[in-house]
C-alpha positions in Angstrom: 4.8 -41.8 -1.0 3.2 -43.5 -4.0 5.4 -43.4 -7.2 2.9 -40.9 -9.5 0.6 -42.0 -12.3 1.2 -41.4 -15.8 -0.2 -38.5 -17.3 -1.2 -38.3 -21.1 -3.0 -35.3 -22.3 -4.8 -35.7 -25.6 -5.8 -31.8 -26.8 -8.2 -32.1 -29.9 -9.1 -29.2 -30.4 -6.8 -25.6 -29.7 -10.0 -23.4 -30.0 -10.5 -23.6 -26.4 -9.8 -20.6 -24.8 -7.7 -20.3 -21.9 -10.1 -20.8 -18.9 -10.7 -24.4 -20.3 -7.6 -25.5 -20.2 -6.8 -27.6 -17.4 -4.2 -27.2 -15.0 -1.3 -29.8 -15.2 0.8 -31.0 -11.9 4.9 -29.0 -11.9 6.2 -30.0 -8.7 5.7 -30.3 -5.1 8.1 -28.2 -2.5 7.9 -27.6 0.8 11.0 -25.2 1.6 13.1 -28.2 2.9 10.6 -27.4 5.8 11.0 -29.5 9.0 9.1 -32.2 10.0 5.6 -31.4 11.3 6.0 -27.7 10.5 2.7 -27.6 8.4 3.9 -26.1 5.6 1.3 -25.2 3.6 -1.3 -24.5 6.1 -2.0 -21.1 4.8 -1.0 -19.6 1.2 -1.0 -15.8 0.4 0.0 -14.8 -3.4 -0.1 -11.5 -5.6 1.5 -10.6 -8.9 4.9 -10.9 -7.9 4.9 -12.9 -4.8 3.5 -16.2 -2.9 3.9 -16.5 0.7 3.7 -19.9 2.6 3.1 -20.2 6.3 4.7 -22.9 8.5 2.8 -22.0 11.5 4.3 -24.8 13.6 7.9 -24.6 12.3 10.4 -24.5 15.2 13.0 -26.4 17.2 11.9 -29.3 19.0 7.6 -28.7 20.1 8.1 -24.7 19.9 5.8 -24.2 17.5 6.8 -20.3 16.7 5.9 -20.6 13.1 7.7 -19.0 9.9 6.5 -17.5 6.1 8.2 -18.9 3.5 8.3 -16.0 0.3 8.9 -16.8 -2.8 9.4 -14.9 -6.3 6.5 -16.4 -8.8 9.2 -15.5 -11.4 10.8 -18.2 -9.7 8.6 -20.8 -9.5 7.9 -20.0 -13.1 11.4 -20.7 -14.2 11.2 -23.8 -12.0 13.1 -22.6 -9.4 11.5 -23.7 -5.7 14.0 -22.2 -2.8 12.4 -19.4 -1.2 13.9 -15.8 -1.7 13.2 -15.4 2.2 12.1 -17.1 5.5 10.8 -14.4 8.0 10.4 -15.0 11.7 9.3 -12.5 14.0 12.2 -10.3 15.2 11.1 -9.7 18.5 11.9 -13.0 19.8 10.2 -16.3 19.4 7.1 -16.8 21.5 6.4 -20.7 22.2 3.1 -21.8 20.3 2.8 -18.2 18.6 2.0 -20.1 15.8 2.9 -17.1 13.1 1.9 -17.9 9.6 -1.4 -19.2 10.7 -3.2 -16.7 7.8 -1.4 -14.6 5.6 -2.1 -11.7 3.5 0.0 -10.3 0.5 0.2 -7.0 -1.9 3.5 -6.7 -4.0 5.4 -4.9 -1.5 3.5 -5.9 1.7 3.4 -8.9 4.0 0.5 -9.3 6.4 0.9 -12.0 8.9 -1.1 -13.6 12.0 -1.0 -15.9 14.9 -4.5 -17.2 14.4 -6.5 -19.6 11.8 -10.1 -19.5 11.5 -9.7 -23.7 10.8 -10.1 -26.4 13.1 -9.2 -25.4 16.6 -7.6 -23.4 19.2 -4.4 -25.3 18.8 -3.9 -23.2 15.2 -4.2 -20.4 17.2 -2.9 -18.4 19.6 -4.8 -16.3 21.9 -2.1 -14.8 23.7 -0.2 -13.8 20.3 -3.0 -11.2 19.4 -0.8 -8.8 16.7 -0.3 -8.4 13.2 3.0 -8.3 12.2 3.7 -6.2 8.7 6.5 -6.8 6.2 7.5 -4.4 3.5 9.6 -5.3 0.4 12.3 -2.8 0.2 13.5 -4.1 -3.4 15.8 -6.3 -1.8 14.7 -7.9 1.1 11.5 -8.3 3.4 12.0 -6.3 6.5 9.7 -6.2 9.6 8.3 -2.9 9.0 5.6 -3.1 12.4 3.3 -4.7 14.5 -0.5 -3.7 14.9 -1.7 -4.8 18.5 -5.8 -5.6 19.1 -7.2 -2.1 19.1 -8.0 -1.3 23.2 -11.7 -1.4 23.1 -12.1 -4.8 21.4 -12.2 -7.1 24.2 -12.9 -10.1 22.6 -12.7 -12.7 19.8 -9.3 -13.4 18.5 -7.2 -10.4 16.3 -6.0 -11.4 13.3 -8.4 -14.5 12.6 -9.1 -13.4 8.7 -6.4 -10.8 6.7 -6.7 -9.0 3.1 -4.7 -6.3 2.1 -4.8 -4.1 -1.2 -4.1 -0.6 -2.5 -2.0 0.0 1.1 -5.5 -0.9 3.0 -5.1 -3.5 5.4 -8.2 -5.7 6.7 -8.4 -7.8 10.1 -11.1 -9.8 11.3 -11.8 -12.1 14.4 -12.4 -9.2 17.0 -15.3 -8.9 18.9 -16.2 -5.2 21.0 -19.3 -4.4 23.1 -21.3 -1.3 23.2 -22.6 -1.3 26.0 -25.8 -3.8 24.8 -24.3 -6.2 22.6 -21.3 -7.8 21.5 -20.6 -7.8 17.6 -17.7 -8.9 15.5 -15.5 -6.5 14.0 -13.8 -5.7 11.3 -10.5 -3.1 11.4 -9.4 -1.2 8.5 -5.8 0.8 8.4 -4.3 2.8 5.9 -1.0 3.1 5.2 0.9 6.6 5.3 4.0 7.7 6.0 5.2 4.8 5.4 3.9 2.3 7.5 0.0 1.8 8.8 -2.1 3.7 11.3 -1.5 2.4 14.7 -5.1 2.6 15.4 -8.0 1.6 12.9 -9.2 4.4 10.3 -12.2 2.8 9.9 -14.2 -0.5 11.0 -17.4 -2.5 10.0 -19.5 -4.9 11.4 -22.5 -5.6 9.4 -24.7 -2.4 10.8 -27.6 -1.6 10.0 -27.9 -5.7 10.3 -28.6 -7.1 13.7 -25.0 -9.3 14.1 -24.1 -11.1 17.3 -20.8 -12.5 18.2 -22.2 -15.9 17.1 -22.5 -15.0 13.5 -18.8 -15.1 12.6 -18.6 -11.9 11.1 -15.4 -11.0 9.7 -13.7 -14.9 9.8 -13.2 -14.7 6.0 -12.1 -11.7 4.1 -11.1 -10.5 1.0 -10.4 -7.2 -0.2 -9.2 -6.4 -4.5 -9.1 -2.8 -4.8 -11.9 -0.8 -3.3 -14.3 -3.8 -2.5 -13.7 -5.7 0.2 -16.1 -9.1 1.2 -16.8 -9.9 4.8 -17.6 -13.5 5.6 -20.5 -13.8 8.3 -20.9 -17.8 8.2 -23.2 -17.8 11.1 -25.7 -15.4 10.1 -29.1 -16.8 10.8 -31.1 -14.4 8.6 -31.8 -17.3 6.7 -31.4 -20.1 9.8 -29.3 -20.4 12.5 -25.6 -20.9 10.6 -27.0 -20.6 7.3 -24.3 -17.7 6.5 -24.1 -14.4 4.6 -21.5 -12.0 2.8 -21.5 -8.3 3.5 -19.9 -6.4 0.6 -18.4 -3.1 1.4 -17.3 0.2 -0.9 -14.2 2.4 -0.4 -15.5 5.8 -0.5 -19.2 5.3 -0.2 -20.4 7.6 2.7 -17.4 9.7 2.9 -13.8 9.6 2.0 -11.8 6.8 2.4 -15.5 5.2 4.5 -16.1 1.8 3.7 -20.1 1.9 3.4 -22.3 -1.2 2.7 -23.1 -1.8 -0.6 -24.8 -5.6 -0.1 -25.9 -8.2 1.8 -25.3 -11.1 0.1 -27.5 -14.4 0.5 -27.1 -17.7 -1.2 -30.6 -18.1 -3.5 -31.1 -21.8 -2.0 -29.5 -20.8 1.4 -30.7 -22.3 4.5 -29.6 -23.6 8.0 -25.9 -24.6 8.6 -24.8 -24.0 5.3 -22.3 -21.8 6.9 -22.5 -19.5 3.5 -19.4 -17.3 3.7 -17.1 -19.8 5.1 -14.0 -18.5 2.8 -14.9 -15.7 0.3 -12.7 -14.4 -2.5 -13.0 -11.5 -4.9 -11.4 -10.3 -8.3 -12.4 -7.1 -9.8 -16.5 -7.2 -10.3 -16.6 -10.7 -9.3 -16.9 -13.1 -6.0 -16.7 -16.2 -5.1 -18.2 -17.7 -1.8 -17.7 -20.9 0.1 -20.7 -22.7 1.9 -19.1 -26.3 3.1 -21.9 -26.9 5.1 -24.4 -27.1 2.3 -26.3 -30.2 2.3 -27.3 -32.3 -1.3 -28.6 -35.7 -1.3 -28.9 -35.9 2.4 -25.0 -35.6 3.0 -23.1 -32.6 4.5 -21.5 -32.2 0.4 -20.8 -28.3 0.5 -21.4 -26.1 -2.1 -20.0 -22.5 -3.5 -21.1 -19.8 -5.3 -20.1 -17.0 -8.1 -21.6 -13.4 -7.8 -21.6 -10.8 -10.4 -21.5 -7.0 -10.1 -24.4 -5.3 -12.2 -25.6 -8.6 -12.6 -29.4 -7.9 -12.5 -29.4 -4.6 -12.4 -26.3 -2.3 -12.0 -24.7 -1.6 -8.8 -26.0 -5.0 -7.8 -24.2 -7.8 -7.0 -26.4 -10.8 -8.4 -25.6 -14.2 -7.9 -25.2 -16.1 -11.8 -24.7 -20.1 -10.5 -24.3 -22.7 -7.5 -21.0 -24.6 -8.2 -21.8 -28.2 -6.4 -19.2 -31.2 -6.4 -18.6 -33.3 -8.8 -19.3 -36.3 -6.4 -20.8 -35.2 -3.2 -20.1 -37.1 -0.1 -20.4 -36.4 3.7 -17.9 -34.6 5.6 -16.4 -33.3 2.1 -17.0 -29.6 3.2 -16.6 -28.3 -0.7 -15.9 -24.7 -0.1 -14.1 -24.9 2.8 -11.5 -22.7 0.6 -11.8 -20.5 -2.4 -10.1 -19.2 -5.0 -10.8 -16.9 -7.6 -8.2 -15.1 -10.9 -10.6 -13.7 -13.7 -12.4 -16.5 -15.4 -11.4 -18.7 -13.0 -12.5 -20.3 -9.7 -11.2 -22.7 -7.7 -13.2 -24.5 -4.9 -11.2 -26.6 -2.1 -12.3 -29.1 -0.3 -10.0 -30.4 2.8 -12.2 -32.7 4.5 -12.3 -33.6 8.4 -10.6 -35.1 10.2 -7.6 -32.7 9.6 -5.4 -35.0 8.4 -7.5 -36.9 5.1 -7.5 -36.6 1.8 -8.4 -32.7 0.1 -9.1 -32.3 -3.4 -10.1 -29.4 -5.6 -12.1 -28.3 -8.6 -11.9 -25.4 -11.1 -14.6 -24.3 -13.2 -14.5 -21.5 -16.0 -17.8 -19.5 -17.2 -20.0 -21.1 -20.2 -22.9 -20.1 -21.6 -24.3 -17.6 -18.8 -23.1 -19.5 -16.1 -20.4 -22.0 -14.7 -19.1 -25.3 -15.3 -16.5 -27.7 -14.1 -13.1 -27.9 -16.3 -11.3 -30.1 -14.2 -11.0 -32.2 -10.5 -8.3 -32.6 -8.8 -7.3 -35.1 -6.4 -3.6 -34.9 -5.5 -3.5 -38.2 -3.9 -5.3 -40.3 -7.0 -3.0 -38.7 -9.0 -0.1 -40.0 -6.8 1.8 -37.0 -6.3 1.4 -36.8 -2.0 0.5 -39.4 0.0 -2.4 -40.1 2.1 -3.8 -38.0 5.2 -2.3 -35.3 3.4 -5.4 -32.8 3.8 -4.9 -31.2 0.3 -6.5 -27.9 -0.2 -6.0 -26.7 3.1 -5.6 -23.0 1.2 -5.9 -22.9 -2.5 -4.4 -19.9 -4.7 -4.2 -18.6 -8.0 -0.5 -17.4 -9.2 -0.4 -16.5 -12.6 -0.7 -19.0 -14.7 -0.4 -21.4 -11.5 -3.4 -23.1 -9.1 -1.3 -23.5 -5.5 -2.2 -26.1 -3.7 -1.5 -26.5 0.0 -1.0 -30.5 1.7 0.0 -29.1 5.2 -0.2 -33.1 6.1 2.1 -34.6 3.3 5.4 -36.3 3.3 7.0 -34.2 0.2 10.8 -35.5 1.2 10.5 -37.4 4.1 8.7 -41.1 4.7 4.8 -40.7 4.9 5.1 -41.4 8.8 7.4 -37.8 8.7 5.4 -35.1 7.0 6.6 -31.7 6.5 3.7 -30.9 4.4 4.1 -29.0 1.0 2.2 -26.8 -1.8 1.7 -28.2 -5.1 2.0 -26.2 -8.1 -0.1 -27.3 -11.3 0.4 -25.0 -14.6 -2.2 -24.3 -17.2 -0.8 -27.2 -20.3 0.4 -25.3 -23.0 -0.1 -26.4 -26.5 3.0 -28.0 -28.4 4.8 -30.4 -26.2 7.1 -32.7 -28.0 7.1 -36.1 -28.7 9.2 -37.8 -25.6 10.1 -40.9 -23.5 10.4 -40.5 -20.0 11.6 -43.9 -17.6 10.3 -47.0 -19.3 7.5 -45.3 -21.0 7.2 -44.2 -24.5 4.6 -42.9 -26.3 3.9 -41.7 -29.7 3.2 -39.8 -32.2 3.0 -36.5 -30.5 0.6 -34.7 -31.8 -1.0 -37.5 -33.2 -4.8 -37.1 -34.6 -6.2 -40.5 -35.0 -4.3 -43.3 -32.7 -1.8 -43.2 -30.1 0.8 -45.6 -29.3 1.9 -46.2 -26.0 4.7 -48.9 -24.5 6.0 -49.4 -21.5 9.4 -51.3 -22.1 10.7 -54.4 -20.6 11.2 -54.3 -17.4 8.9 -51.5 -16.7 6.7 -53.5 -14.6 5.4 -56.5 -14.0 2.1 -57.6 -16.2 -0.1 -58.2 -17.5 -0.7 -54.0 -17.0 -3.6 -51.8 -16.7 -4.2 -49.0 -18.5 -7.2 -46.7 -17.4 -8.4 -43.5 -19.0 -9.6 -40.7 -17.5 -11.2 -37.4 -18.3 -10.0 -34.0 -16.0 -13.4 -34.6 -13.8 -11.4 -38.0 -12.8 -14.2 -40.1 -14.7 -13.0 -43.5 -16.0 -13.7 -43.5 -19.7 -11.1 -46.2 -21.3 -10.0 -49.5 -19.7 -7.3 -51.8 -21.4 -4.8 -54.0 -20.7 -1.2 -54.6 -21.5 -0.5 -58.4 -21.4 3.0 -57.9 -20.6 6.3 -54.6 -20.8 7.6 -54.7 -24.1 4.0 -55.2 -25.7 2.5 -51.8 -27.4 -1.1 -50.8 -26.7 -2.7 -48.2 -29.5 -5.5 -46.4 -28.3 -8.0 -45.0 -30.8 -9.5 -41.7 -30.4 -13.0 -43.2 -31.1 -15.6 -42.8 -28.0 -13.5 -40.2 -26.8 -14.7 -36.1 -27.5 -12.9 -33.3 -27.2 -10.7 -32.6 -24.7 -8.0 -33.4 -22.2 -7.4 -36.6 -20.7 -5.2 -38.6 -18.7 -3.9 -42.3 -18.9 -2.8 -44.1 -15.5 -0.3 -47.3 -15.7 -1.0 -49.8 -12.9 -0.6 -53.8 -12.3 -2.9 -56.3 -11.3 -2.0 -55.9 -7.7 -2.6 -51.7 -8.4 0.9 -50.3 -8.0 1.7 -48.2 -10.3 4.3 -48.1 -12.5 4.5 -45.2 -14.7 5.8 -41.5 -14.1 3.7 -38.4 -15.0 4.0 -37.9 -18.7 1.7 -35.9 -21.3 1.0 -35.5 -24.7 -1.0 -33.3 -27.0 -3.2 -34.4 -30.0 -4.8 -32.3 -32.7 
């Protein structure tokens, strides 16, 4: 793995509010997870927990699969061992591939067999249950297993999970009425202390014509009584252009989920596969549509939908969130995430094993814009083929990252993969030296000073300056370590950036640092 790039971040200004801060790489950790388990595959957080699934973890070619859990109090306090690994109890089945998708509350732990990405080798079809958890206050303990209700006959249970306010979500399943075969989505309820053994309720897109090749139920996300059902192949709009169906606890009858929306992307059109991953936080939801096409290339797009926007009781959409650079095969909006004022949209392009970045934007003036683009390998913290943003979360004051595909402790030929944890920057960092690298004065307001000392690499050095959308704003040079470069704060506006080290031949040869002007 590349050594990573130095990080300076220059804050000018501390009016900005929160949302526009950008997030700033913690640490990588992958649970001292054996090689090829894929940790990271699948990410699952709430207030007081994130869950990481290994799905291929297991002795030898197994492939049983494990959750990692962790406190975020923890990973807060930069601490990165796991307060638990859960298995399933019954006895390992070869290939079940558990952790595949994952769904968390504070004091339960969904878990599947079966991932909606890439192929039938991330899932298992003859693994078709649910396995719950419950937190007890002192451990996680296999509270049950919910088995593919008898009259769904096909599709694969457990594809998509949500759960919130002790209701319990599960999508993939297909069932046929005796004319056509539509996707499905269960609903349970906890009581008496665990869930029903058969679904309280379901929904599949009714009064909609859906068909099992409309994907119905793949993504799914649930914050107290709404809950969003991804439908990417909906062809209301063209064949795979994609919808979201938006459902209400309570509406129709007590604890009924009745429709409240259809939801269709304003520009939508064929093989936008609209609804890909879907996420939702109180009265707004964000939607994924990788297959969205700008400039001629296969870019991806996502979108951010308001309730009462327009008119109450509807859910309006207020902006299109494209990438910053679109490129082919990028499938932007492959993942979501979404915590408040902010949004985060992943992008793990094919083939499985490249390069995944992410981008967060914040709300401005009516509608969205970028704050910040990450690229985990640029920034030298994984190595390549690492298929960052895999899953993307929100954690507090955290953006999770999953790298299923990087090497976190092991050569890049032996990857383990890993999450990586980046941290809003707080305001007030000290001035401070770390390795060869000094710079100073922290804050400063005017110049900055920065020196690699001698020895620190070989020159003459390259210094490059970019902003938190990864655009190149500053070039200079360094004849030589030992030699002090001062970098002027002309040409450069408000904001955060960062400052990457490198030689002639491009290794680099600075750690992560950051500082904070005013």
């Amino acid at each position: 793995m590349r050594e990573r790039l130095l990080s300076l971040f220059f804050f000018f200004c501390v009016a900005l509010v929160s949302a526009q801060v950008p997030y700033v790489f913690q640490h990588a950790f992958n649970g001292d997870a054996e090689v090829g388990s894929k940790f990271g595959w699948s990410l699952a957080a709430s207030t007081d927990w994130v869950a990481v699934g290994l799905p291929f973890s297991g002795p030898g070619n197994l492939e049983n699969g494990a959750v990692a859990i962790y406190a975020t109090a923890d990973l807060a306090a930069g601490v990165y061992a796991p307060v638990q690994v859960v298995h399933e109890n019954i006895g390992p089945v070869n290939d079940q591939k558990f952790g595949a998708t994952l769904a968390c509350s504070n004091t339960l732990l969904a878990v599947s067999n079966c991932s909606k990405r890439a192929t039938e080798t991330y899932c298992n079809d003859a693994a078709e249950w649910v396995s719950l958890f419950q937190w007890n206050g002192t451990t996680w303990q296999e509270l049950q297993q919910l088995q593919r209700p008898p009259w769904a006959t096909g599709g694969t249970y457990g594809r998509a999970l949500a759960v919130s306010n002790e209701v319990l979500a599960v999508g993939g399943t297909r069932s046929f009425n005796g004319t056509v075969t539509r996707d499905v989505v269960y609903l349970y309820t906890f009581q008496n202390g665990g869930f029903t053994s058969l679904p309280t309720d379901s929904v599949d897109g009714s009064p909609y014509n859906t068909s099992a090749a409309d994907d119905l139920g793949h993504a799914l996300a649930l914050d107290g009584n709404t809950l969003l059902v991804g439908s990417a192949g909906d062809g209301e709009l063209g064949a795979g252009a994609g919808a979201v169906f938006i459902y209400d606890k309570d509406l129709g009858g007590n604890d009924q989920w009745g429709l409240v929306r259809k939801l269709l992307a304003s520009n939508g059109r064929a093989e936008d596969r609209f609804g890909y991953d879907v996420g939702v936080n109180g009265t707004r939801a964000v939607v994924g549509a990788p297959g969205r096409e700008q400039n001629g290339m296969t870019a991806g797009m996502a979108y951010v939908f308001d309730r009462d926007h327009g008119f109450s009781g509807n859910w309006g959409q207020v902006d299109s969130l494209a990438p910053l650079v679109p490129e082919e095969g990028r499938v932007f909006g492959a993942t979501v995430a979404i915590s408040g004022d902010r949004v985060a949209i992943g992008a793990p392009p094919p083939p499985l094993g490249d390069n995944g970045i992410a981008e967060v934007f914040a709300p401005d003036a009516g509608g969205w814009t970028r704050v910040q683009r990450i690229d985990p390998y640029a920034e030298g913290h994984v190595n390549s083929e690492n298929r960052a943003a895999n899953c993307i979360a929100f954690s507090g004051n955290s953006l999770l990252i999953g790298t299923p595909w990087a090497s976190i402790t092991h050569p890049p030929g032996d990857p383990t993969g890993g999450v990586l944890r980046y941290t809003q920057d707080v305001v007030g960092i000290n001035e401070t030296a770390r390795g060869s690298l000094r710079v100073w004065p922290v804050p400063f307001s005017e110049v900055l000073h920065v020196e690699l000392a001698a020895g620190g690499g070989q020159g003459p050095l390259v210094v490059e300056v970019t902003d938190v959308l990864g655009r190149v704003v500053r070039t200079e040079r360094i004849s030589a370590s030992g030699n002090v470069l001062t970098l002027a704060r002309a040409a450069m506006t408000t904001g955060y950036y960062q400052v990457h080290v490198s030689n002639v031949h491009g290794d680099v040869v600075s750690g992560p640092h950051r500082v904070i002007a005013q």
